[in-house]
N, C-alpha and C positions, 0 to 999 in steps of 0.2 A: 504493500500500500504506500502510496504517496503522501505526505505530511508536511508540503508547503502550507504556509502559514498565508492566509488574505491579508491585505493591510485597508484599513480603513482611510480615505485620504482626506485631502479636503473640501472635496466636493461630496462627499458623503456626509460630513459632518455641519454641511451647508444645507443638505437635503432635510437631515433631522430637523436642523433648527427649524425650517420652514413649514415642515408637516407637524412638527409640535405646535408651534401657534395655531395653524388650521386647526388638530386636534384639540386643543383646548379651547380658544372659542368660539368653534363652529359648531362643533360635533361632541365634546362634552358634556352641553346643554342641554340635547336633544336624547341620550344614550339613556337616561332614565326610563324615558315617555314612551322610546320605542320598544323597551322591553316590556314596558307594561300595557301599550297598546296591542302589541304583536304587531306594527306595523312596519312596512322598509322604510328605512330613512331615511328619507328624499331630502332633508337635509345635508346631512352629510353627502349625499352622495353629488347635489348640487353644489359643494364645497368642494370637494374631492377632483370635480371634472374643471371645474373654473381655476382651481390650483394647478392640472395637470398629475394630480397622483390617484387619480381614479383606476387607471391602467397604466403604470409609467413605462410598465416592461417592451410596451411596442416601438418596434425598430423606426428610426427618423424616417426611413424613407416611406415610410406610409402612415406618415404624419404622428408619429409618439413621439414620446421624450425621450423615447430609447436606452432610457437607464439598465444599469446592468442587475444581475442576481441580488448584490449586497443593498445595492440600492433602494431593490426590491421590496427584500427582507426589511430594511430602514424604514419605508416609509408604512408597511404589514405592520410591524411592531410599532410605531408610535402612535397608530392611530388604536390597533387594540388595547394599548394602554388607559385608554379614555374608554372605549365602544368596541366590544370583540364585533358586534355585528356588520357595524359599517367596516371595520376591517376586511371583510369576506369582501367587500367590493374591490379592490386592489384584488384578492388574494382569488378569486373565481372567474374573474374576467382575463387572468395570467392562465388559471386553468383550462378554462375555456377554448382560449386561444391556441394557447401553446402548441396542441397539435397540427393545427396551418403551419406555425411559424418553424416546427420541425422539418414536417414531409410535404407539402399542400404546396400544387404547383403556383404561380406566378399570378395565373389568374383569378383563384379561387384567395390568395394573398390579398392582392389588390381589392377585389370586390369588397372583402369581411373586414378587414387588419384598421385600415383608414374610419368606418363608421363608429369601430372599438374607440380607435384615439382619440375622436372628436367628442366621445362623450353622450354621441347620437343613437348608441345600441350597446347593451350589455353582453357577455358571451358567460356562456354555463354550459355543463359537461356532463352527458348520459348516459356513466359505465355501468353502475349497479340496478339490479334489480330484486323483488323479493325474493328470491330461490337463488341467485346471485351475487352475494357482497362478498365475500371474501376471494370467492371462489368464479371469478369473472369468467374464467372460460368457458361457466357452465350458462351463459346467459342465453334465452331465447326469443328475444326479440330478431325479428326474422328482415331481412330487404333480398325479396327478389325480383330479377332483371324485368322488365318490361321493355326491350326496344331498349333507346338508346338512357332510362330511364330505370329507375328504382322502386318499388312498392314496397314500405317500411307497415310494418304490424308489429305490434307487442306493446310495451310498457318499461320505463326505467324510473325506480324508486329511490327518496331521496335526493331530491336533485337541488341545489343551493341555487336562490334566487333564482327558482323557476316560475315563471310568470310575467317577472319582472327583465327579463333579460330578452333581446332581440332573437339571437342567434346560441344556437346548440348543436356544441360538436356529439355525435351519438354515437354508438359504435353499435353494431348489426352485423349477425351469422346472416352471411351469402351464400354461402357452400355448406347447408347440412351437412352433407356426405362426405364433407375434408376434413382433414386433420383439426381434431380439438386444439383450437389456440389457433390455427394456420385459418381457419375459416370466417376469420370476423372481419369485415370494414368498416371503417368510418367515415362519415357522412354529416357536412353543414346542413340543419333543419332549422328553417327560419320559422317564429313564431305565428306567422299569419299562413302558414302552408295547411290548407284545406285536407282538414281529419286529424290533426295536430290539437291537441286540447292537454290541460293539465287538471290535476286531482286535487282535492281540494288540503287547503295548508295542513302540514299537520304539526299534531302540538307539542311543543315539546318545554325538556328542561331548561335549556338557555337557548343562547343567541337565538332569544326570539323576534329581533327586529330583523331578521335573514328570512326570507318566506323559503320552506323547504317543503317542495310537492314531487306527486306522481307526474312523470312526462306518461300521455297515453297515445298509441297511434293506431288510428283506421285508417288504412288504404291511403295513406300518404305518398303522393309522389312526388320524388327527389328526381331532380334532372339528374343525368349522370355526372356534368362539370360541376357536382357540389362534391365528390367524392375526394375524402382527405390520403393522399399518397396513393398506393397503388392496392388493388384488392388483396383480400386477406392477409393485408399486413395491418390491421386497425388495432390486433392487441396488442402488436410488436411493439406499436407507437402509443396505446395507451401506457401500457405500461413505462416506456421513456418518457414518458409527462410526467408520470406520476414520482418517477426520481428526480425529477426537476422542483414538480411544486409541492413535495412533502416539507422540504428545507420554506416554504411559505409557510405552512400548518404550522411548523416549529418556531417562526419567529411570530406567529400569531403569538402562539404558547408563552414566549418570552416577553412580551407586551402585556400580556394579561394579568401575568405574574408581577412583574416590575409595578404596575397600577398596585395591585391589591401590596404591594409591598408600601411604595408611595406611600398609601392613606393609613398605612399600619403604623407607619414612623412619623406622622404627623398625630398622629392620636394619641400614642406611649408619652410624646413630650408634651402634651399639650393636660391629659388625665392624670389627676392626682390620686392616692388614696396612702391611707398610711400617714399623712401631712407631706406625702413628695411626690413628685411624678414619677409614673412606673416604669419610665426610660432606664428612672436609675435604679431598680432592683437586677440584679444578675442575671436571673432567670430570663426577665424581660430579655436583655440583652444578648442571649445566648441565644434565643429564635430567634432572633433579628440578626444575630452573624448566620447563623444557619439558613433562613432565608437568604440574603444576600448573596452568599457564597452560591449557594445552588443557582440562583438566576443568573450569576454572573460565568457561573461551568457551564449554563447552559444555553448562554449568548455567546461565547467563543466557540462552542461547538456549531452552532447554528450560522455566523458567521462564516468558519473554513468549510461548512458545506456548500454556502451561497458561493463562495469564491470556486471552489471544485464546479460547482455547477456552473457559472460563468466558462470557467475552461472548457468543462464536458470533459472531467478526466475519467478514467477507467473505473477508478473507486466511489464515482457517485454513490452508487447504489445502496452500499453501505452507511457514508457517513449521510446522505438523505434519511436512512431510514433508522439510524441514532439517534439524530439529530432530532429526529421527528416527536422518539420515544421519549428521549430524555427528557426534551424542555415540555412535552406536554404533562409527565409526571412529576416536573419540576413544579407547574402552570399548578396543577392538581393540591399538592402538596403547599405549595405557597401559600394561597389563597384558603385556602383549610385552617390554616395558621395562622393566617392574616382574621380569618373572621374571630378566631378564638382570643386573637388580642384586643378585640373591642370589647368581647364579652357578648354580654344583651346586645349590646350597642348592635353588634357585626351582622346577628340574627335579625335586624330589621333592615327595611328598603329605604331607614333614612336614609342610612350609607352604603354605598355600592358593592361592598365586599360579597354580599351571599349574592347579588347577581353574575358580580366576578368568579366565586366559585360554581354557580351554576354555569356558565359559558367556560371556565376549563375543562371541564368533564368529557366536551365534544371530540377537544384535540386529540384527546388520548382512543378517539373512537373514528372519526372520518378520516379518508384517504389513505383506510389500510389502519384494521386497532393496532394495539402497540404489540400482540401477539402474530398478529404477521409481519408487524417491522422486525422483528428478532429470527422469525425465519426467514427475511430478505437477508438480516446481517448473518446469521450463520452460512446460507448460499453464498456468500460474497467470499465468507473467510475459509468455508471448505474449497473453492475452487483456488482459491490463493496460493 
């Protein structure tokens, strides 16, 4: 394995400070209301586009900011540190994409890549389905050939800011009868394509300003020039998305934790009991190194993954899928800790913490739970 070190420069450190103001106060304000409405937060996300870090990942030449992996990561984590939800904008519209911007010829680039940058359409991705989530190559959502044309059936569940998003990369068995894994492709489905509908929201534990539904399809038809790379390579290339934007998952993770840590260390110094603040008992002070210490292991880890993933080195796969595990268990753990230092206080929705620990619990669950990022890493280290 390779163990170059990322360096963080100064235009990274340029980007934070930028998206930290945004995220504070645009998108701070709004992070309450949207978890308690269950609504998307067209706030933020009308901040987010007018800022340019709605999708920064898209290449200049079709109109993005073109920022690289860490950048990415930068602007994922500072905005979850305010609002895990709004951060899924950044961090599903990279998902989404990503697969054009892997394998997806020139023209199917052009068409989809530029409406992403402008701000003008959403993009969200539809690998799993119910009989499906772990185990993707068991998927049966079906496209086949019509002419020069696609007939798409089935259904993909759990889908992040479905509804709200333009454009859907999907992935669909073409080839019953070929090789499990060799038989899938993917396919641009745009949101207005006649027999395309979605299932109604469903409810969940956190990030509930993120609408997650059922994609459903009758007799959908995909021209053929929507089809992403070349046929049944669609899981080759999901799967190579998915070691690119787990290292997003992970630096959500890292933002979410870093927040719930934030409000922990302003509360300790601020509460008294005893005649002192509980900054200064020991105990105090030992989960709060112990916090620290872990989000800060698991921001350098998430970090040399976005730089590996900027490269595209050989060891992706692995440090994506640590990267992914650790900080989401870090995310988990924090925020656990973080509620228990307010007490009563943490257990109510005056303060943000139990929605912060509700919205970690996801990370350690979407884009592959933490039990298949450890059989990614183990594959990685037995072929090594």
């Amino acid at each position: 394995m390779s163990f170059d070190l990322f360096k963080v420069n100064e235009d990274h450190e340029a980007i934070r400070e930028a998206v930290r103001a945004v995220a504070e106060e645009q998108i701070a304000p709004h992070a309450a209301e949207a978890d308690e409405r269950e609504e998307f937060p067209k706030a933020s996300y009308d901040a987010l586009v007018a800022s340019d870090f709605h999708a920064p990942h898209v290449p200049e030449q079709y109109g993005g900011a073109g920022a690289d992996a860490l950048a990415t990561c930068i602007v994922i984590e500072e905005v979850a540190r305010v609002c895990a939800s709004s951060s899924l904008i950044p961090a599903v519209n990279k998902l989404g994409s990503l697969p054009l911007i892997l394998a997806a010829n020139e023209e199917v680039k052009a068409k989809y890549l530029p409406p992403l940058a402008s701000g003008a359409a959403g993009f969200s991705y539809g690998l799993s389905e119910r009989d499906a989530g772990s185990d993707t190559a068991s998927m049966r959502c079906r496209a086949t050939p019509s002419g020069d044309d696609w007939i798409l059936n089935g259904q993909k569940s759990w889908i992040t800011n479905a509804g709200f998003s333009e454009y859907y990369t999907v992935l669909a068995v073409t080839d019953p009868d070929g090789r499990r894994g060799a038989n899938v492709t993917a396919f641009v489905v745009e949101k207005s394509d006649p027999g395309f509908s979605f299932g109604a929201k469903e409810k969940k534990l956190g990030i509930k300003g993120s609408p997650t539904r059922e994609l459903l399809f009758d007799q959908v038809r995909i021209p053929g020039d929507r089809m992403v790379g070349e046929p049944g390579q669609g899981l080759k290339i999901a799967l190579k998305t998915l070691d690119h934007t787990r290292v997003t998952i992970a630096a959500q993770a890292v933002g979410i934790a870093q927040g719930a840590l934030d409000h922990a260390l302003a509360y300790v110094k601020e509460r008294k009991q005893f005649g002192k603040h509980i900054a200064d008992f020991q105990g105090i002070q030992f989960m709060l190194a112990d916090m620290a210490m872990a989000v800060e292991t698991a921001r350098q880890m998430v970090y040399t993954a976005a730089a590996k993933s900027e490269r595209g080195d050989d060891d992706l796969s692995f440090f994506g899928a640590a990267a992914k595990c650790h900080a989401s268990d870090v995310a988990m753990s924090v925020t656990t800790d973080a509620v228990q230092l307010l007490g009563g206080y943490g257990y109510t929705r005056d303060f943000p913490l139990e929605r912060m620990m509700r919205d970690a619990k996801i990370t350690q669950i979407y884009e592959g739970t933490n039990q298949i990022q450890k059989v990614v890493m183990a594959r990685a280290l037995l072929k090594g």
